[in-house]
MOPAC internal coordinates of N, CA, C and O (Angstrom, degrees):
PM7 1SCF
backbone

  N    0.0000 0     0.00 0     0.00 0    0    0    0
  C    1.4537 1     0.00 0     0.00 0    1    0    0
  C    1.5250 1   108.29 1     0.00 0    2    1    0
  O    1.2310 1   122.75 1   -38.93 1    3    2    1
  N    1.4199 1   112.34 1   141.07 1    3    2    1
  C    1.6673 1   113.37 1  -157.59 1    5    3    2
  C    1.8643 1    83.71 1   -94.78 1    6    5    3
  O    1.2310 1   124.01 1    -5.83 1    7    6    5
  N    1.5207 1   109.91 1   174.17 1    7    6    5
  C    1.4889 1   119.37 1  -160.29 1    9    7    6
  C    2.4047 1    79.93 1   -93.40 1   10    9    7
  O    1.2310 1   131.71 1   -18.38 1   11   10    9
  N    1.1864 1    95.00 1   161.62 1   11   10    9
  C    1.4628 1   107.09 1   175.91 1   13   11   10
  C    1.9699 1   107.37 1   -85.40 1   14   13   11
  O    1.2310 1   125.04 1   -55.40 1   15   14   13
  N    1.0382 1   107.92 1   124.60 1   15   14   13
  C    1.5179 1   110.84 1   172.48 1   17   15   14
  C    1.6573 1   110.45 1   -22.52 1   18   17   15
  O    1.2310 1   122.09 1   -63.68 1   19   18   17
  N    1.3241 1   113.60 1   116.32 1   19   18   17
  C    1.6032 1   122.57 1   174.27 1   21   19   18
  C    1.4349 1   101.86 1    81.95 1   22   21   19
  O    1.2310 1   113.01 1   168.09 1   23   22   21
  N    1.2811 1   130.81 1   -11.91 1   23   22   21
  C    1.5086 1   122.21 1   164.93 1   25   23   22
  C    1.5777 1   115.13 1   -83.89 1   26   25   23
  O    1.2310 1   110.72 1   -34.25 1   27   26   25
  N    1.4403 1   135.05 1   145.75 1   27   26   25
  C    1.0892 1   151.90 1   140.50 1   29   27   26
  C    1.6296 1   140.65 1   -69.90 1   30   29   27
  O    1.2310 1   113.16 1   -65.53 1   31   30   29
  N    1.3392 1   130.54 1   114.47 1   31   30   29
  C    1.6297 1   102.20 1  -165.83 1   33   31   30
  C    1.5482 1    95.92 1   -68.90 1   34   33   31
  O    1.2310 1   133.11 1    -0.05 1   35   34   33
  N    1.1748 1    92.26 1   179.95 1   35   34   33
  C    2.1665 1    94.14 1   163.54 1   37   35   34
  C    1.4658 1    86.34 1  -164.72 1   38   37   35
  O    1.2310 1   113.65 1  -146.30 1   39   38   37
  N    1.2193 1   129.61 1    33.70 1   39   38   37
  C    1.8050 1   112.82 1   152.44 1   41   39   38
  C    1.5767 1    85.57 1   136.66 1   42   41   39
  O    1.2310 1   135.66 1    11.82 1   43   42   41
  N    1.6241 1    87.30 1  -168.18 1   43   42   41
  C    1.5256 1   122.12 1  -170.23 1   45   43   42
  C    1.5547 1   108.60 1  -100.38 1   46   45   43
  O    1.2310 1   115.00 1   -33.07 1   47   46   45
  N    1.3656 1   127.09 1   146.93 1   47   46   45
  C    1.2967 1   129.78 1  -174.38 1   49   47   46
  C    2.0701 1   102.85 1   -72.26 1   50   49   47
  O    1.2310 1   123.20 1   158.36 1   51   50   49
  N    1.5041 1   111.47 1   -21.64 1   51   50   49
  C    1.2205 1    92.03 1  -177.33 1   53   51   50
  C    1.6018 1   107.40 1  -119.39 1   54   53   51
  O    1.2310 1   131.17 1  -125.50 1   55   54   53
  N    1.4320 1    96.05 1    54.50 1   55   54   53
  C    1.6998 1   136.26 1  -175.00 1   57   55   54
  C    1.4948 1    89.59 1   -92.79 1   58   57   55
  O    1.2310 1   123.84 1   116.80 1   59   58   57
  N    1.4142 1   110.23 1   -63.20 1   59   58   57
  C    1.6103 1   137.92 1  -173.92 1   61   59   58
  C    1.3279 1   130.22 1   -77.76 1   62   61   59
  O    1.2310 1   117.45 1   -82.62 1   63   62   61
  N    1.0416 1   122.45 1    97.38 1   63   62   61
  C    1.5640 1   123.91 1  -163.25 1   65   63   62
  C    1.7061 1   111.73 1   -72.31 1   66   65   63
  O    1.2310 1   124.84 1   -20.16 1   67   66   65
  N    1.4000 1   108.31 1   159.84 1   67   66   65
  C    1.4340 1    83.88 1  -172.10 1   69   67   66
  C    1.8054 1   109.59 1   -94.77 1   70   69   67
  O    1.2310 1   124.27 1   -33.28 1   71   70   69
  N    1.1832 1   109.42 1   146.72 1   71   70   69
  C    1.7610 1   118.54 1  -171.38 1   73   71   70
  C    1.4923 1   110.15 1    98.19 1   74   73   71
  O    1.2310 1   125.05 1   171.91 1   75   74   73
  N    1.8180 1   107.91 1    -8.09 1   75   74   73
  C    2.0714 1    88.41 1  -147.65 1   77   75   74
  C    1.8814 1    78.49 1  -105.28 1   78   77   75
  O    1.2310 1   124.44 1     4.89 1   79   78   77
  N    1.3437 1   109.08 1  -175.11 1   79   78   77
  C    0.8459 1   111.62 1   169.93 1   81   79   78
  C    1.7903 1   119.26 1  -115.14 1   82   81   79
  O    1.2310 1   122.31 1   -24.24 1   83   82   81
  N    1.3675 1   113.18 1   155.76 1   83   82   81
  C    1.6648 1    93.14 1   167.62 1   85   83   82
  C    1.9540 1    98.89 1  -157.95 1   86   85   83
  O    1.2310 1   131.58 1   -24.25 1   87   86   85
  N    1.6190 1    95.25 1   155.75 1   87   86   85
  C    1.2099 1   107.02 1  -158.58 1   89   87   86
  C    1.3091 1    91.56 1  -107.68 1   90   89   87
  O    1.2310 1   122.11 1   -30.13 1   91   90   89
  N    1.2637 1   113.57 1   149.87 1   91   90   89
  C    1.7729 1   132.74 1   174.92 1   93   91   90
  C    1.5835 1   103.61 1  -155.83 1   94   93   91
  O    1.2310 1   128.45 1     9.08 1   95   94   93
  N    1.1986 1   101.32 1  -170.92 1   95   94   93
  C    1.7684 1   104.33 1  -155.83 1   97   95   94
  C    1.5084 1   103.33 1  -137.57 1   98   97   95
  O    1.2310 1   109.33 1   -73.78 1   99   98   97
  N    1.1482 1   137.59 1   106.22 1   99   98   97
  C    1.4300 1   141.83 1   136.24 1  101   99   98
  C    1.5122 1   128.30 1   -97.77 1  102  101   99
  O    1.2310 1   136.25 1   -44.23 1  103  102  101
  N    1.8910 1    86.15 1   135.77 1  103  102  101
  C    1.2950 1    89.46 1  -153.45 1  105  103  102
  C    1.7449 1   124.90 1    77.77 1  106  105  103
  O    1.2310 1   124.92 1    36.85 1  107  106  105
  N    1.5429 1   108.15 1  -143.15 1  107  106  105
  C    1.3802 1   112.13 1   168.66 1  109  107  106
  C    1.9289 1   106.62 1  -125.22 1  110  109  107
  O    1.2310 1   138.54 1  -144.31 1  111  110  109
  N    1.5449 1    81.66 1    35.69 1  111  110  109
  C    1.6533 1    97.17 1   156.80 1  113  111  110
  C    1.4403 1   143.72 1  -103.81 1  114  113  111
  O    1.2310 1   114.51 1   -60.39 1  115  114  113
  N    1.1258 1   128.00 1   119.61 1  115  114  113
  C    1.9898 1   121.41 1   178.39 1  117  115  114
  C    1.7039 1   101.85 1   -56.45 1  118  117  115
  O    1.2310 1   120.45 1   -39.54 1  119  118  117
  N    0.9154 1   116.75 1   140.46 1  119  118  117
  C    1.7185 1   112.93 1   164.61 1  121  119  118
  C    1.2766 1   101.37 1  -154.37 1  122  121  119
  O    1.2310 1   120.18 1   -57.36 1  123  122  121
  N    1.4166 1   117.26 1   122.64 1  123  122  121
  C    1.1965 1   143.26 1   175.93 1  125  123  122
  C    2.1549 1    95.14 1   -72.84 1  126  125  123
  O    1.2310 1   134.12 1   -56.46 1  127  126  125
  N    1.3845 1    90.30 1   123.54 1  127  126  125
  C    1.8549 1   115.86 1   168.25 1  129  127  126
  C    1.4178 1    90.41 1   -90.94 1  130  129  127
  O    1.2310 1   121.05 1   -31.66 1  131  130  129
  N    1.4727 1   115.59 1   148.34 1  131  130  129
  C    1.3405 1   129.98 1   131.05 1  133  131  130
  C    1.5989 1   126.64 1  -157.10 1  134  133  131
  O    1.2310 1   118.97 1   -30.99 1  135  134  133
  N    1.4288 1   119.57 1   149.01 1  135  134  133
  C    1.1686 1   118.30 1  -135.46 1  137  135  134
  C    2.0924 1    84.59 1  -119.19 1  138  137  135
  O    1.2310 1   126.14 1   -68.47 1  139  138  137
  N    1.3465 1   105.80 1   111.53 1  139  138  137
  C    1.7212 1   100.26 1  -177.24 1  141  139  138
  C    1.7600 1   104.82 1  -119.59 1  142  141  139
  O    1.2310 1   112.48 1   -49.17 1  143  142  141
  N    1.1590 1   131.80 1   130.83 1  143  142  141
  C    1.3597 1   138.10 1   173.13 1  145  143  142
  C    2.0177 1    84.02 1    49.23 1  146  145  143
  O    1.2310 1   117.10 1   -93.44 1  147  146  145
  N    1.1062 1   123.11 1    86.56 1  147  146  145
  C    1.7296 1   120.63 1  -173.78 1  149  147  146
  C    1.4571 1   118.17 1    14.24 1  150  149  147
  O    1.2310 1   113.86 1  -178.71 1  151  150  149
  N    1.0648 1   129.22 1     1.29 1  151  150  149
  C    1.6117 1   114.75 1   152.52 1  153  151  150
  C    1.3921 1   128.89 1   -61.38 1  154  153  151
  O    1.2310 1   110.28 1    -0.43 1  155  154  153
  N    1.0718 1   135.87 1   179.57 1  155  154  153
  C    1.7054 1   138.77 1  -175.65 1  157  155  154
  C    1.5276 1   106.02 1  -141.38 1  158  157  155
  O    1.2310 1   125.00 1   -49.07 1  159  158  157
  N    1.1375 1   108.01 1   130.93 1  159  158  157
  C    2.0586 1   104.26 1   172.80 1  161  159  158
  C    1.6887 1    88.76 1  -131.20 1  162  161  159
  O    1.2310 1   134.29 1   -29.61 1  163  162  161
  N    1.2395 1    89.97 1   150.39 1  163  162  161
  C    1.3217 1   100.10 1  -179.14 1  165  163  162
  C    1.6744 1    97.10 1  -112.51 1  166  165  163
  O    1.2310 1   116.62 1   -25.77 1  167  166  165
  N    1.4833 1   124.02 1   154.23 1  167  166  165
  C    1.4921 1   114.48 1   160.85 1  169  167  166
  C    1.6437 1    94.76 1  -151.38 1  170  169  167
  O    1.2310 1   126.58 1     7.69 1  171  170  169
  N    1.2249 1   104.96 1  -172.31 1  171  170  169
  C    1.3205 1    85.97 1  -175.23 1  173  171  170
  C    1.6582 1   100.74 1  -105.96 1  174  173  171
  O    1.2310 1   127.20 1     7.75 1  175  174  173
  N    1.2523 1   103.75 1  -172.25 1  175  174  173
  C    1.8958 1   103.54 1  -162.33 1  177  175  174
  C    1.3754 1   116.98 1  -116.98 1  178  177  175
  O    1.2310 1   135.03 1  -160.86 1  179  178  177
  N    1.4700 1    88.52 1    19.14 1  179  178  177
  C    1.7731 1    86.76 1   177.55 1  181  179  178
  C    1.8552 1    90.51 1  -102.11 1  182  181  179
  O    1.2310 1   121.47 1   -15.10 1  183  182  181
  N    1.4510 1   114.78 1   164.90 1  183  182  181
  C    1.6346 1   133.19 1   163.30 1  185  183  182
  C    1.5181 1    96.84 1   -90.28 1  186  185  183
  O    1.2310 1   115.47 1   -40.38 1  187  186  185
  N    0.7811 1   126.19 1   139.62 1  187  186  185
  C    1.6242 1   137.51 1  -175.05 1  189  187  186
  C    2.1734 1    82.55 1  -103.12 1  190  189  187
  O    1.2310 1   121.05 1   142.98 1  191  190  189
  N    0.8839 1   115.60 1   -37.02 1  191  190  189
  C    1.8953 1    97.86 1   178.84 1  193  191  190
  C    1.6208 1   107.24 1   -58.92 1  194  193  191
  O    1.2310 1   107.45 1   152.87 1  195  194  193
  N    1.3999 1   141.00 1   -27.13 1  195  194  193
  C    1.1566 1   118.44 1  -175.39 1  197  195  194
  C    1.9531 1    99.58 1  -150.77 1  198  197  195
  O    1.2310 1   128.41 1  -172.19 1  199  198  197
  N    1.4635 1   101.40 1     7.81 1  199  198  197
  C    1.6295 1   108.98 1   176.43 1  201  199  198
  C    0.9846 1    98.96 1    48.91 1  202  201  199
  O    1.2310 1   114.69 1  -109.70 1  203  202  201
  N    2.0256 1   127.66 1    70.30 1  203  202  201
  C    1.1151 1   141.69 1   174.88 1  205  203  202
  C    1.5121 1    92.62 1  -103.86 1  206  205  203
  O    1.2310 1   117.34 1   -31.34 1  207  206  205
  N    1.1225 1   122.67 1   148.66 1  207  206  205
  C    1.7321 1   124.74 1   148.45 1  209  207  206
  C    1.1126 1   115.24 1   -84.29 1  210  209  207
  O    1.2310 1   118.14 1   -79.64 1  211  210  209
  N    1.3329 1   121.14 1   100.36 1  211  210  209
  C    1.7041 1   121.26 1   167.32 1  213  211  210
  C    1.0322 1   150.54 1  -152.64 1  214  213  211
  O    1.2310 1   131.12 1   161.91 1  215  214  213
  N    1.5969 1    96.15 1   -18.09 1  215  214  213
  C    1.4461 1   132.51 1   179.09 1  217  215  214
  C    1.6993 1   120.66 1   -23.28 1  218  217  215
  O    1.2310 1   124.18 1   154.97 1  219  218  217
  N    1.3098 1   109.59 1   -25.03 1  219  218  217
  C    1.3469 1   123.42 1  -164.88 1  221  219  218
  C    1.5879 1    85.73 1   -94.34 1  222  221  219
  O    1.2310 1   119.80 1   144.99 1  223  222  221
  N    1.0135 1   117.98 1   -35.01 1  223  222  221
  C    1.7067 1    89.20 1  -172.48 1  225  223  222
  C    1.7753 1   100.64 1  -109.57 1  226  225  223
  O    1.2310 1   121.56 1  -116.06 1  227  226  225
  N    1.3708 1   114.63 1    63.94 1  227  226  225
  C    1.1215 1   126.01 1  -178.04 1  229  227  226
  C    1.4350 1   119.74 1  -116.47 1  230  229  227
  O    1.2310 1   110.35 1   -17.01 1  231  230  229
  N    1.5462 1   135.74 1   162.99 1  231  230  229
  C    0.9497 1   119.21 1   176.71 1  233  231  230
  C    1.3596 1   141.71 1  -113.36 1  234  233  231
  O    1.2310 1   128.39 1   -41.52 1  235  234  233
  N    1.8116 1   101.44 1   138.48 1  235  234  233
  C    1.9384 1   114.25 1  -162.12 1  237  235  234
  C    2.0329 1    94.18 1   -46.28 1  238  237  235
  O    1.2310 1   130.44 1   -41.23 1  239  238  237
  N    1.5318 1    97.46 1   138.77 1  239  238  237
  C    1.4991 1   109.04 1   147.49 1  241  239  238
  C    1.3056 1    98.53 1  -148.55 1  242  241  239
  O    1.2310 1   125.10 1   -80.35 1  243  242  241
  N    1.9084 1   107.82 1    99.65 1  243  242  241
  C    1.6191 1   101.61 1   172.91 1  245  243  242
  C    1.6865 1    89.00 1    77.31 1  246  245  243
  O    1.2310 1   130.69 1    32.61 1  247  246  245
  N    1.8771 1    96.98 1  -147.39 1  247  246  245
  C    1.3842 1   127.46 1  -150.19 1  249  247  246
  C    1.5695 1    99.66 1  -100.30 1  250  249  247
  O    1.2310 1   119.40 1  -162.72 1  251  250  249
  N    1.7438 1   118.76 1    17.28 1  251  250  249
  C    1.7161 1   117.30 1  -154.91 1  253  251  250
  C    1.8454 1    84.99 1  -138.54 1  254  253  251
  O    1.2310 1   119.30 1   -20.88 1  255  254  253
  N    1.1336 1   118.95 1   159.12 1  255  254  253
  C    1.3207 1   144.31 1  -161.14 1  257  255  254
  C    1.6686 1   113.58 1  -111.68 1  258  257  255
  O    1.2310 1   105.45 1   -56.89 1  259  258  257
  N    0.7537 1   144.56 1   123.11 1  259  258  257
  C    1.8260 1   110.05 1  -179.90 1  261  259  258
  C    1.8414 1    97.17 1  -130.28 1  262  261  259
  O    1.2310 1   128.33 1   -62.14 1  263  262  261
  N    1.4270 1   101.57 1   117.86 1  263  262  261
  C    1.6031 1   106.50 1   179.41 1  265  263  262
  C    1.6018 1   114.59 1   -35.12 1  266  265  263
  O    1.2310 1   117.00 1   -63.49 1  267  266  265
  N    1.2252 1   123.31 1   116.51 1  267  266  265
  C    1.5289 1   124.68 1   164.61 1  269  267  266
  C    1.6397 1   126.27 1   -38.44 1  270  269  267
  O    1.2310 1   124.14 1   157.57 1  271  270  269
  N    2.0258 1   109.66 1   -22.43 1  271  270  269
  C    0.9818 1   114.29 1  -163.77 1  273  271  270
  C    1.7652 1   113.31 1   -78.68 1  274  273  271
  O    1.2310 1   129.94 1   133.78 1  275  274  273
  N    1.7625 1    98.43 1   -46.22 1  275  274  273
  C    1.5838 1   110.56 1  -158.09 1  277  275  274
  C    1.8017 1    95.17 1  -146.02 1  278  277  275
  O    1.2310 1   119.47 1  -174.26 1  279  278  277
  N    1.6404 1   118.61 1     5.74 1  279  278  277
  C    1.0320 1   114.34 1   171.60 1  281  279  278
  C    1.7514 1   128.11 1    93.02 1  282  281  279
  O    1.2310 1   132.47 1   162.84 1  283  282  281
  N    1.3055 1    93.51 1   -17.16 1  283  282  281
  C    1.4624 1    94.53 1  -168.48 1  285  283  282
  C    1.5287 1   113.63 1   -67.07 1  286  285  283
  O    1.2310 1   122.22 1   -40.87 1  287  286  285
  N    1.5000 1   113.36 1   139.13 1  287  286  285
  C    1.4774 1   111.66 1  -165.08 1  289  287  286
  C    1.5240 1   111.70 1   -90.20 1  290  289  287
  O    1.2310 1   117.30 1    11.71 1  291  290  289
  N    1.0650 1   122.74 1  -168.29 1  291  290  289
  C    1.3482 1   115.96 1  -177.68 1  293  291  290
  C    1.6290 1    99.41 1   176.99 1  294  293  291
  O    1.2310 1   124.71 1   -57.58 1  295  294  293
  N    1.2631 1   108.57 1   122.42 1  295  294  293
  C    1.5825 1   125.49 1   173.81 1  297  295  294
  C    1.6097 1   127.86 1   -67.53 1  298  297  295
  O    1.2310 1   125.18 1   -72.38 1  299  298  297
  N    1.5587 1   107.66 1   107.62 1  299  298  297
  C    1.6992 1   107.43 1  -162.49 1  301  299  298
  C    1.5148 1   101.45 1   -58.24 1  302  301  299
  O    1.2310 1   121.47 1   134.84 1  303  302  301
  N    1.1130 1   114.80 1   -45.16 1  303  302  301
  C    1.9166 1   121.62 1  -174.51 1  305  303  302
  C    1.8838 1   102.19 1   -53.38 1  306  305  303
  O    1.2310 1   127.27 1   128.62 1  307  306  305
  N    1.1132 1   103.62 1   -51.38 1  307  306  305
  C    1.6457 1    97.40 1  -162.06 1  309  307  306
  C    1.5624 1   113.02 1  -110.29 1  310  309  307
  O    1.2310 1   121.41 1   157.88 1  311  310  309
  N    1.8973 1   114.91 1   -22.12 1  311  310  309
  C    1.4472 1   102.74 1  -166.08 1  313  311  310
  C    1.4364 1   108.21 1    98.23 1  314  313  311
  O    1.2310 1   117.63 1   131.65 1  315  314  313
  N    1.4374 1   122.12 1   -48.35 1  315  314  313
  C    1.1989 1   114.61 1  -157.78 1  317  315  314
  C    1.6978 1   107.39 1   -77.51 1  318  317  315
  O    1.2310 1   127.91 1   -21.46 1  319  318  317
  N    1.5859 1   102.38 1   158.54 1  319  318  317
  C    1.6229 1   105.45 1  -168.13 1  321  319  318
  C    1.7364 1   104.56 1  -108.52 1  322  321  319
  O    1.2310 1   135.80 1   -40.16 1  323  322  321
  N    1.7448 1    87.02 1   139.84 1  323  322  321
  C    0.9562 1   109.72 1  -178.65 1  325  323  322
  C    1.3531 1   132.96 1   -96.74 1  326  325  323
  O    1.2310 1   129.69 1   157.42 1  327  326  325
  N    1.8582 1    98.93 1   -22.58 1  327  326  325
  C    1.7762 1    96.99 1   161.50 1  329  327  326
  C    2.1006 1    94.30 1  -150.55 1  330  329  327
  O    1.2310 1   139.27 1   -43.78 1  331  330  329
  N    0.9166 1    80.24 1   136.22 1  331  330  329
  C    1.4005 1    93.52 1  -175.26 1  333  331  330
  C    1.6380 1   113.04 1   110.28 1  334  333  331
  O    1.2310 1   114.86 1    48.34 1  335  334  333
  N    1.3877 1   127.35 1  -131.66 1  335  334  333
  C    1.4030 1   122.30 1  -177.19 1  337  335  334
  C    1.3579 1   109.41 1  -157.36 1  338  337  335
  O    1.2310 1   119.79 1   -22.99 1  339  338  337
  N    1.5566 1   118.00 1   157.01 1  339  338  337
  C    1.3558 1   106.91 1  -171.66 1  341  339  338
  C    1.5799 1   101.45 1   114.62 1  342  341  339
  O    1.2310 1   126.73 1     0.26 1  343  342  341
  N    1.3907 1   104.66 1  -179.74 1  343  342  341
  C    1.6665 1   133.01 1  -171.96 1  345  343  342
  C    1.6600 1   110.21 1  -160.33 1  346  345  343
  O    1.2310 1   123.95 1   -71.84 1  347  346  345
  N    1.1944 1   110.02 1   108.16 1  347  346  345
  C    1.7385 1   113.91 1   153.58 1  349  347  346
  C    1.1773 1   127.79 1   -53.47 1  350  349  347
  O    1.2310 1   105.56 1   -62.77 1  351  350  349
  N    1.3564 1   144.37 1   117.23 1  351  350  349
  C    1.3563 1   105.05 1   151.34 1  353  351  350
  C    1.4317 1   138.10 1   -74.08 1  354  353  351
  O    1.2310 1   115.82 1    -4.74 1  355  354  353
  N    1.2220 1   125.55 1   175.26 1  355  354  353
  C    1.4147 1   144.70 1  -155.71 1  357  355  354
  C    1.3498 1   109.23 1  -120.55 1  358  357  355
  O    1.2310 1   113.52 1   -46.14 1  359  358  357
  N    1.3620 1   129.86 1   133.86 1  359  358  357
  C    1.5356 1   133.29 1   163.16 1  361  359  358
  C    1.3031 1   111.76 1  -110.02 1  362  361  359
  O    1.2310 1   121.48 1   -39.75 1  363  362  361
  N    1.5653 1   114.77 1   140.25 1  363  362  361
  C    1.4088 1   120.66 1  -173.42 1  365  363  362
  C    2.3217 1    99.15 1   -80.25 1  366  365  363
  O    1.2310 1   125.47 1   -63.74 1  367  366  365
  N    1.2571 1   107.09 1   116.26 1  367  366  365
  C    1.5536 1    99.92 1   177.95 1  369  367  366
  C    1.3968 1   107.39 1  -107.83 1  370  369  367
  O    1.2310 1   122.72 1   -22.70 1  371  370  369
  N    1.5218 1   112.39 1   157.30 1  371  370  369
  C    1.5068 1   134.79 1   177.03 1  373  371  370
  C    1.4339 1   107.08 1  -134.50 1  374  373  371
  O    1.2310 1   129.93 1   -46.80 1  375  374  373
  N    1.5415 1    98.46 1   133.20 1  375  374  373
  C    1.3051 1   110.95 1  -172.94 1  377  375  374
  C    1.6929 1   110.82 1  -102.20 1  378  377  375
  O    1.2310 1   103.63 1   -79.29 1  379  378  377
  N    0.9759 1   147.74 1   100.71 1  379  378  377
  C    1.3864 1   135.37 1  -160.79 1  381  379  378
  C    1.7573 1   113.31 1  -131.60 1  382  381  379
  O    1.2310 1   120.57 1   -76.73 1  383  382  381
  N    0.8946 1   116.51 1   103.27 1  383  382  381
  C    1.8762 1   119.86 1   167.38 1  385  383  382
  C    1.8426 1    97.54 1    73.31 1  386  385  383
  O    1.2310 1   122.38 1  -157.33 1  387  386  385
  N    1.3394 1   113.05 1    22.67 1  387  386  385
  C    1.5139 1   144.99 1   145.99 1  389  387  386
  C    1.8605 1    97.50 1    93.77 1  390  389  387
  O    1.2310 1   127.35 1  -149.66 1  391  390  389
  N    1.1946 1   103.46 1    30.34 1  391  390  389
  C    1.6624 1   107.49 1   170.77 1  393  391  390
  C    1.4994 1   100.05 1  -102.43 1  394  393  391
  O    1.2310 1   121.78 1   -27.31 1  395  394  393
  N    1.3513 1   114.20 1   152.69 1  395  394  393
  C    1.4759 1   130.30 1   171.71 1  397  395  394
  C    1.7274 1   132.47 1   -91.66 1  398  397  395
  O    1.2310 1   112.94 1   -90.07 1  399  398  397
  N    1.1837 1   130.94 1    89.93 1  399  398  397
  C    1.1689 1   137.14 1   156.38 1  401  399  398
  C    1.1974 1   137.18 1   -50.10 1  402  401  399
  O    1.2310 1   118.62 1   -66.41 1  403  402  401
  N    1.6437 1   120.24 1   113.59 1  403  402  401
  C    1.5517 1    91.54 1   159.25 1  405  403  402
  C    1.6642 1    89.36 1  -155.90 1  406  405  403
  O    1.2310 1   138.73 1   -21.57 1  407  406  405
  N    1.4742 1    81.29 1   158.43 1  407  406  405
  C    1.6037 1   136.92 1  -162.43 1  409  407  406
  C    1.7783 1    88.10 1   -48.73 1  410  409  407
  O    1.2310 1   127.89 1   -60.71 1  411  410  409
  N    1.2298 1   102.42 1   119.29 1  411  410  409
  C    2.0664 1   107.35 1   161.40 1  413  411  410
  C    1.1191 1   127.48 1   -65.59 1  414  413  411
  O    1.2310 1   115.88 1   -39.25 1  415  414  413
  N    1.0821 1   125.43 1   140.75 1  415  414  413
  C    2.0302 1   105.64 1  -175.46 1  417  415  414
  C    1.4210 1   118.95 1   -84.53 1  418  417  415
  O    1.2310 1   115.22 1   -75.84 1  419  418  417
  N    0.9224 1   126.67 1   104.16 1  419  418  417
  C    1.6618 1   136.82 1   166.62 1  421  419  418
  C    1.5005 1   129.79 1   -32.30 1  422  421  419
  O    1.2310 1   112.18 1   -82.53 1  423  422  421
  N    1.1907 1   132.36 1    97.47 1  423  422  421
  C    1.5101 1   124.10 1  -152.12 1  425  423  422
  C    1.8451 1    98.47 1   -72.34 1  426  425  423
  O    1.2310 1   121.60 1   -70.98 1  427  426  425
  N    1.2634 1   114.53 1   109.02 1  427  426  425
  C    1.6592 1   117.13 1   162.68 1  429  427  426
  C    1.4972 1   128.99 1   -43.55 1  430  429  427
  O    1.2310 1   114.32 1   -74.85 1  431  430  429
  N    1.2513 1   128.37 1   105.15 1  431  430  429
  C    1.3501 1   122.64 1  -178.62 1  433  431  430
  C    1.1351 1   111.63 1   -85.63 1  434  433  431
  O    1.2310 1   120.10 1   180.00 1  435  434  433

């Protein structure tokens, strides 16, 4: 199955364990995978509090992420933070014939 216009593969759905996190690269981006009740959110894997890469090996509460470094959480659905300060971004993913997609980021003019 070919990737969808503006999507990227980055692996197999049972690439991704479920609860853990794992980092892959689109583009010349880190983006933290994680796999919750078999869905996938993508965000990206840096902490915007100290622009650590890590997010992926951070810890599940629920549907939110919480940096390994200093804790700050961060919401897989939206990005938005829940303790600490800041915003993740978010990648839109597609799961198709059990490979993983996600969406490239579009530079805003």
């Amino acid at each position: 199955m070919s990737a969808p216009e503006g999507f990227v593969k980055v692996g197999r759905i049972a690439e991704v364990a479920e609860k853990r996190g794992k980092c892959v690269t689109v583009g010349d981006e880190e983006v933290a995978l994680w796999r919750v009740d078999g869905k996938v959110f993508a965000i990206s894997n840096v902490c915007p509090h100290q622009h650590v890469s890590g997010l992926h090996m951070g810890v599940l509460k629920g549907l939110s992420v919480a940096c390994p470094m200093h804790g700050w959480t961060y919401s897989l659905e939206t990005g938005a933070v829940e303790e600490g300060d800041g915003r993740v971004k978010t990648y839109r993913v597609l799961v198709l014939g059990g490979d993983i997609y996600v969406e490239e980021s579009r530079p805003s003019w």
